[in-house]
C-alpha positions in Angstrom: 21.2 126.5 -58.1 18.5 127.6 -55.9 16.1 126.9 -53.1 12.7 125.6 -53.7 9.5 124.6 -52.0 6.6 123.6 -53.2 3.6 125.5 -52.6 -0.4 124.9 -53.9 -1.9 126.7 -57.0 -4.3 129.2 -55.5 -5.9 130.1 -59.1 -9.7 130.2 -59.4 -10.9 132.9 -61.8 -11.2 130.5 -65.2 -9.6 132.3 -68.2 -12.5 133.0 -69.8 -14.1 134.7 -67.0 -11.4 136.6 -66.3 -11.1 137.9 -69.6 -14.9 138.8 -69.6 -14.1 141.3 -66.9 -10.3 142.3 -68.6 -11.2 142.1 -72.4 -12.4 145.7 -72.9 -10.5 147.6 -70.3 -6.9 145.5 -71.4 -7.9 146.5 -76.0 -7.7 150.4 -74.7 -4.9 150.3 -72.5 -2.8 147.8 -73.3 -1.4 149.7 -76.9 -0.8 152.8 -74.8 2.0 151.0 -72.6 5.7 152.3 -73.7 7.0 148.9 -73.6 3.6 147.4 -76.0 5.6 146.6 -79.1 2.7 145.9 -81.3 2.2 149.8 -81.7 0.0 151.6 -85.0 -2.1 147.7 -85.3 -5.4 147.3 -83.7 -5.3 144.4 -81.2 -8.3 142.2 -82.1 -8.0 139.3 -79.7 -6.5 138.8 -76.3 -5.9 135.2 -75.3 -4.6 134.0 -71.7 -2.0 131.8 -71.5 -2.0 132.2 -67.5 -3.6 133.3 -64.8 -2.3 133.3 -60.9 -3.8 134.9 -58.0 -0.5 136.1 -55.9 -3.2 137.7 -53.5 -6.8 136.2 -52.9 -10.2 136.9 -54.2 -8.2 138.5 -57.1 -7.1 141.4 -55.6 -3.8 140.7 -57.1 -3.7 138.9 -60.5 -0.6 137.8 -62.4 -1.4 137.3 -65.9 0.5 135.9 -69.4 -1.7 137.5 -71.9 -1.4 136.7 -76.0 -2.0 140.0 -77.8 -3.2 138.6 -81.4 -2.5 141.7 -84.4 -2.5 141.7 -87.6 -1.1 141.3 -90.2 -0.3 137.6 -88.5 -3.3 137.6 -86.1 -3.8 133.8 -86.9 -0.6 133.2 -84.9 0.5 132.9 -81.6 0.8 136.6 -80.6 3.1 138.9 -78.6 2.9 137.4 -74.7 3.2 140.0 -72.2 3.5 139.8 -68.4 0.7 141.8 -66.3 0.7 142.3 -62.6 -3.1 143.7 -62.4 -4.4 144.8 -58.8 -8.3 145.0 -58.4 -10.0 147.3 -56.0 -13.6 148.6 -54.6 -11.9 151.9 -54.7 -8.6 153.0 -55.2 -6.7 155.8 -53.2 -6.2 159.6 -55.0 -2.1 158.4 -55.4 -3.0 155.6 -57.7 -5.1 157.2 -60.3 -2.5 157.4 -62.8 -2.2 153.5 -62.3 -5.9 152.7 -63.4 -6.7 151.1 -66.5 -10.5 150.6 -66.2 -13.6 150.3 -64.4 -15.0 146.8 -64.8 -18.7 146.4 -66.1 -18.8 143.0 -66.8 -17.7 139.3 -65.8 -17.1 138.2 -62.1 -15.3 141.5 -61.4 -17.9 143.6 -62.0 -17.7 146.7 -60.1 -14.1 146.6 -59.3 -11.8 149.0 -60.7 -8.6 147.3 -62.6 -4.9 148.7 -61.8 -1.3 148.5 -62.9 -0.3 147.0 -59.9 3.7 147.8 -60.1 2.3 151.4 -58.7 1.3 149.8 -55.4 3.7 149.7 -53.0 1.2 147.0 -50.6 0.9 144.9 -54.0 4.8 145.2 -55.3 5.5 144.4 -51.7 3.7 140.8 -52.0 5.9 140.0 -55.2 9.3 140.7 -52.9 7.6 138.4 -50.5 7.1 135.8 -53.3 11.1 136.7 -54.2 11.8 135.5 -50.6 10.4 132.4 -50.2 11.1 130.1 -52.9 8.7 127.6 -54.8 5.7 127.1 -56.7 2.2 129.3 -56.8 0.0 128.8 -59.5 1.6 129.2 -63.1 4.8 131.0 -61.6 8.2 129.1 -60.4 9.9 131.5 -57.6 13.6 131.0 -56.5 16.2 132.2 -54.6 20.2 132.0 -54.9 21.3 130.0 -51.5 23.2 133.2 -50.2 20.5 135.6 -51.7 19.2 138.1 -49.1 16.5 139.7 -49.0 16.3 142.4 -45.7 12.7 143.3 -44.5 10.9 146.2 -44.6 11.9 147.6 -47.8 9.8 150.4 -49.2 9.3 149.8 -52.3 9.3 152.2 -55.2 8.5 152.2 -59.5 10.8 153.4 -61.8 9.6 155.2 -64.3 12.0 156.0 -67.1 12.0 152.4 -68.4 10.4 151.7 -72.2 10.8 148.0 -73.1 10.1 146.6 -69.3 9.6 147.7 -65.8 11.3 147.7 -62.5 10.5 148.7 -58.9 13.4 149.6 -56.4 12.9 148.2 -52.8 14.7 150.5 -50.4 18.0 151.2 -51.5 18.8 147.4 -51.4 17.5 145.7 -54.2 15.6 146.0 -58.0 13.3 143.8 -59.6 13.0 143.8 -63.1 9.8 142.5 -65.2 10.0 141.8 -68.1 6.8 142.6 -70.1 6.7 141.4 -73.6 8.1 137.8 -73.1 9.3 134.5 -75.6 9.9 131.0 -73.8 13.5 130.6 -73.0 16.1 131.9 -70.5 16.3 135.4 -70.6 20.1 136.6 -71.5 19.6 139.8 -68.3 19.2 136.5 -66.0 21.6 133.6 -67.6 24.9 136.3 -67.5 25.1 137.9 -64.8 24.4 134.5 -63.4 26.9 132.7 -64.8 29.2 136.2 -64.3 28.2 135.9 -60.0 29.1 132.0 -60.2 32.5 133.1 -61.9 33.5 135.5 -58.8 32.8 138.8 -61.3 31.9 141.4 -59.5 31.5 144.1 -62.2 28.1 143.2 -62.6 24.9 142.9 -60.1 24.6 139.3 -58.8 21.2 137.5 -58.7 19.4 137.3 -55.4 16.6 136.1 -56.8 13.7 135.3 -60.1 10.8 134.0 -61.0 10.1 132.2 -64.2 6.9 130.2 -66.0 6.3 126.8 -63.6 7.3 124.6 -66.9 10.6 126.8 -66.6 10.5 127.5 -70.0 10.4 131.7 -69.7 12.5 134.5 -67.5 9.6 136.7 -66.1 11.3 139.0 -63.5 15.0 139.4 -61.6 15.5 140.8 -58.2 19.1 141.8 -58.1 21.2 144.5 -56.3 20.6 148.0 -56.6 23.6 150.4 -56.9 22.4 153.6 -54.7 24.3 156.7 -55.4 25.8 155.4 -58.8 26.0 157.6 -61.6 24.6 156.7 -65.1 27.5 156.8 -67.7 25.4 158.9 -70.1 25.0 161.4 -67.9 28.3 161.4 -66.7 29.6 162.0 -69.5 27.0 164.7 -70.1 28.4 166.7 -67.0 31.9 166.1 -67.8 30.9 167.8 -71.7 28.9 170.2 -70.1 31.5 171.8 -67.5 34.6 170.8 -70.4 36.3 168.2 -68.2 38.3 165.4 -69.8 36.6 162.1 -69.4 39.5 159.6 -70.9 40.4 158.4 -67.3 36.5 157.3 -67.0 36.5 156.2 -70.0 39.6 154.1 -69.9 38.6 152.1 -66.7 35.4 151.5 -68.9 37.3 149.4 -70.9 39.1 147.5 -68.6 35.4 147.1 -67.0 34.5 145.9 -70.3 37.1 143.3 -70.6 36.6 142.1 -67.4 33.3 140.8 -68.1 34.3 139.7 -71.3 36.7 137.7 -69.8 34.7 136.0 -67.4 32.3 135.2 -69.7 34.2 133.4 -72.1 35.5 131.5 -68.9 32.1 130.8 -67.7 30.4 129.8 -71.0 31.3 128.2 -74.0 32.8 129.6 -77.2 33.1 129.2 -80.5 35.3 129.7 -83.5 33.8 132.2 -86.6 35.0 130.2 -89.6 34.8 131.1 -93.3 30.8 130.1 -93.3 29.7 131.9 -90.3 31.8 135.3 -91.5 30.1 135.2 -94.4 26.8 134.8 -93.0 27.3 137.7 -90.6 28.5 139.9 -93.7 25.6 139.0 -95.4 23.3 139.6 -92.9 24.9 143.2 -91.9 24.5 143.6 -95.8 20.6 142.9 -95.8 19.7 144.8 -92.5 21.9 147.7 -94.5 20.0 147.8 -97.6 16.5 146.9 -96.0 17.4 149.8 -93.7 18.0 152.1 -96.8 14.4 151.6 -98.3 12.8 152.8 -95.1 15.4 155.9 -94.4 15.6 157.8 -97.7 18.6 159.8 -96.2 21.3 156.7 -95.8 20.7 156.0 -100.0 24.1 158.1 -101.2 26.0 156.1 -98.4 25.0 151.9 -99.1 27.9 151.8 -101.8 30.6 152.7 -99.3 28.8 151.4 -96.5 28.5 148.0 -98.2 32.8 147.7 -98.4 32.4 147.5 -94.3 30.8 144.2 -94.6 32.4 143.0 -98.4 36.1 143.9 -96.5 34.8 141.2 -93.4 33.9 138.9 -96.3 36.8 139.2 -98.0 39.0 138.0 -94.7 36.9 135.0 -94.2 37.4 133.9 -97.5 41.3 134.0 -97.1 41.0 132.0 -94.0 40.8 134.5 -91.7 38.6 133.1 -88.2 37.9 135.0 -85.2 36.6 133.8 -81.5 33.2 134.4 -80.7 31.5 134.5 -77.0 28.7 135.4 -75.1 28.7 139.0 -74.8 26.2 141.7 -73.5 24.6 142.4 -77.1 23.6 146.1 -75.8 26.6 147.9 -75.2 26.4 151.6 -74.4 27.5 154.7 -72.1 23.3 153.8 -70.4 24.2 150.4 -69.4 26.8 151.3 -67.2 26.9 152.6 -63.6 30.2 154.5 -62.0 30.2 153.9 -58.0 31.2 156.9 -56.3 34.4 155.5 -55.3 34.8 155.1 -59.5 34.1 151.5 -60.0 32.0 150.9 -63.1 29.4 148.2 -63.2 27.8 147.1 -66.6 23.7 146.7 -66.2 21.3 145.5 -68.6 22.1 142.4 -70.5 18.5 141.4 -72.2 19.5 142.8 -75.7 17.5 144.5 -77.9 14.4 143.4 -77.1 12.8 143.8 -80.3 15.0 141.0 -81.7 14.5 137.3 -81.4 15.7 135.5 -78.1 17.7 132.7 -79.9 19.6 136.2 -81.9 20.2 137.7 -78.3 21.7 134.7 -76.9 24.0 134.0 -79.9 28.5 134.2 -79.6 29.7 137.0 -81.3 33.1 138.7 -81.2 33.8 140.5 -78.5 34.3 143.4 -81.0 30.4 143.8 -80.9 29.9 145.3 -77.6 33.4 147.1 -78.3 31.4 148.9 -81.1 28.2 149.4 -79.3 30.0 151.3 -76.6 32.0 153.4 -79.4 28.9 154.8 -81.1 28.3 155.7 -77.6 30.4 158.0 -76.9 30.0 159.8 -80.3 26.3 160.0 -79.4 27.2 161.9 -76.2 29.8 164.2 -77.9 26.9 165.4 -80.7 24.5 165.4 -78.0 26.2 168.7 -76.4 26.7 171.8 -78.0 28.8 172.6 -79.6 30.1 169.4 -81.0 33.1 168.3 -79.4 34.3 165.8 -82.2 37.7 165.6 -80.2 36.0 164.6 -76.9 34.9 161.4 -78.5 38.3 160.6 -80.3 40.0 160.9 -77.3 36.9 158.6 -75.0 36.9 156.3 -77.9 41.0 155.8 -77.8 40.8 155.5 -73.8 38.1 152.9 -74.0 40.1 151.0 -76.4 43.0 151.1 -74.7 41.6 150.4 -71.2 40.2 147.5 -72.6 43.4 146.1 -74.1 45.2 146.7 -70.8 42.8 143.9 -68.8 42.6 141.8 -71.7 46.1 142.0 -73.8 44.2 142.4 -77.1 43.5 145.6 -78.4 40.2 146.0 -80.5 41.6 148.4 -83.2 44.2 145.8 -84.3 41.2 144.0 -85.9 39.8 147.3 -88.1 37.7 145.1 -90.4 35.7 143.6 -87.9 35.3 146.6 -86.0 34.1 149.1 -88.6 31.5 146.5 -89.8 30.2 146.1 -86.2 30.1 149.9 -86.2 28.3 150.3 -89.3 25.9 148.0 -88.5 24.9 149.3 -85.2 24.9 152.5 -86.5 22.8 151.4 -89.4 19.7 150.0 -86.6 20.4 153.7 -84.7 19.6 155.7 -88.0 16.4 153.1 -88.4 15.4 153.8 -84.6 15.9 157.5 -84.8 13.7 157.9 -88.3 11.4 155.7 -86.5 11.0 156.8 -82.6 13.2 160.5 -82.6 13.7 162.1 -86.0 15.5 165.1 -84.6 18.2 162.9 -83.6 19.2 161.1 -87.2 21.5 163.3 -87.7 23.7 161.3 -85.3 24.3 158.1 -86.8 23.5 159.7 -90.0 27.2 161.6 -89.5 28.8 158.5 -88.1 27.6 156.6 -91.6 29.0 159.5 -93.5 32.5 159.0 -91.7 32.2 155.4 -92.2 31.4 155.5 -95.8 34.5 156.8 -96.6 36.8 154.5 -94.8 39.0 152.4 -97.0 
């Protein structure tokens, strides 16, 4: 599967001397990170899980820290992945980057960095990409046709929230994961298993690194798609200047089914049967009225809302079973890229991060991502003003039927399972939105009035 060589642990700051030095600096800055998921709960202990020197004297740390928070500080804690640099002085460029001047420990004096805003340190990690093996706590390797060209410059990206990636040229993207849970991450297994089944509508792996035990994804280097547009924003543009966007739109969903496809080739499936329908109605149910309690405005829709997931009950218990898969889990119009010769790619296949790894790696109809991509493109429509309710009719019918044409099975012959997939993903927007962007409820709040009243 990949090329490896073993190579020496080169560790020797102990954990607790390295957290004498990190302790203070990492309780201030650490809860200020986009992608820190513990936010609005004091940290009161950080634990190291690992430490690994991937540049010597410590000038280049890789860390796995445990942030412990209550209410549940007595457990294990969130573990996120660091990439700390540690300097005498630090060039004008990388002030933004610091996170603290250290006073105390064996780094005393040094001043503590994010070191995914050095090129000279993300550099090293590209190196570490390229030559397969062992160092420290880390496990490196490298796909057996994976290149990886020199002199790369590389580059951070800085609209990411739950992790962070650095472009290297216009070749390649490495993604770091930050707040990580032992097992294979889903945004490394698919589009693995996709490469090995000859599809090319998404990235291939060049390379990854992992824990040594193998037991967690840290990072993924894989292609990067210069000059590709970003589906949101294309379909922005097309709203914006009043173009149709149902030929896009329609090649979407043969995109769509594509990967679909070679997924269900490439991994197993498995048949949803009377228990497991049920389950999933009832879960949809929960997540619907739990929602309700925290977003006041979504109370005069749970009765009709409820019939989504009673209706998907109802089938299972007259027998009614449908296939389920391994399917992206995150589908939307900004996790999918349009080549400029119109080729789309689909990006991005972690999940939602807040949920559980064994929930993001779970079959499901393909009917899920079909959804996913739906709400989509009524986001964009309500996005631009004024609302263009037939814009995302029309996308909507396109992507459905560009998805039947690859696959021979058109999602909106199976109603039932589609509205409750819609409802529910349109149920976690309106508890995002109350949460992170109150100005934009009124979205998914209008999609749950529409799917209220649905028979």
């Amino acid at each position: 599967m990949s090329e490896t060589a073993a190579r020496p642990a080169t560790s020797t700051l102990g954990h607790s001397e390295l957290l004498s030095s990190l302790d203070p600096l990492l309780r201030e800055w650490l809860p200020r990170q986009r992608w820190f998921a513990g936010k609005g709960r004091p940290v009161t202990e950080l634990t190291l899980d690992s430490v690994t020197e991937l540049r010597p004297d410590a000038t280049l740390l890789h860390l796995l820290l445990r942030a412990h928070q209550p209410p549940a500080d007595e457990g294990p804690g969130d573990c996120y992945q660091l990439l700390i640099g540690t300097a005498d002085a630090l060039p004008p460029h990388l002030a933004p980057a610091i996170i603290g001047h250290i006073t105390r420990g064996p780094l005393t004096g040094r001043t503590a960095y994010e070191a995914l805003h050095d090129p000279r340190q993300t550099a090293v990690l590209l190196e570490r990409l390229r030559l397969p093996g062992t160092l420290g706590a880390l496990s490196f390797h490298r796909e057996p046709d994976g290149r990886i060209p020199d002199d790369l410059t590389p580059r951070p990206l800085a609209a990411e929230q739950s992790n962070s990636s650095v472009v290297y040229g216009d070749a390649l993207i490495a993604k770091v994961f930050r707040r990580v849970l032992p097992g294979t991450n889903p945004d490394l297994e698919l589009p693995l298993a996709l490469a090995h089944e000859g599809c090319d509508r998404v990235p291939a792996p060049v390379a990854w690194y992992e824990s040594a035990d193998g037991e967690t994804t840290l990072g993924v280097l894989q292609p990067y798609l210069a000059g590709a547009a970003d589906g949101f924003d294309l379909a922005l543009k097309h709203l914006v200047e009043q173009r149709d966007f149902t030929a896009e739109a329609r090649e979407l969903g043969r995109a769509t089914a594509e990967v679909h496809t070679a997924l269900a080739r490439a991994l197993p499936t498995v048949t949803y049967t009377r228990v497991q329908l049920e389950q999933l109605a009832a879960t949809m149910t929960r997540r619907l009225e739990t929602t309700a309690q925290q977003v006041p405005a979504l109370h005069p829709y749970v009765p009709g809302l409820r019939t989504a997931f009673e209706a998907l009950a109802d089938l299972a218990a007259e027998g009614r079973t449908w296939r389920a898969q391994r399917v992206h889990g995150d589908l939307h119009l900004g996790q999918c890229l349009r080549d400029p010769s119109g080729f789309w790619r689909l990006i991005d296949f972690e999940g939602e991060p807040s949920r559980p790894l064994a929930e993001r790696r779970m079959p499901h109809p393909p009917h899920r991502d079909v959804a996913g991509m739906l709400r989509s493109f009524d986001y964009a429509a309500r996005s631009h003003r004024p609302w263009n309710p037939e814009w995302s009719d029309a996308c909507r019918a396109a992507y459905c039927a560009g998805y039947a044409s690859a696959s021979g099975r058109d999602p909106r012959t199976e109603p039932v399972l589609l509205r409750a997939y819609e409802t529910d993903k349109a149920v976690y927007e309106a508890l995002y939105e109350a949460r992170h962007r109150p100005d934009w409820l009124p979205v998914p709040m209008a999609a749950l009035a529409r799917l209220a009243e649905r028979p």
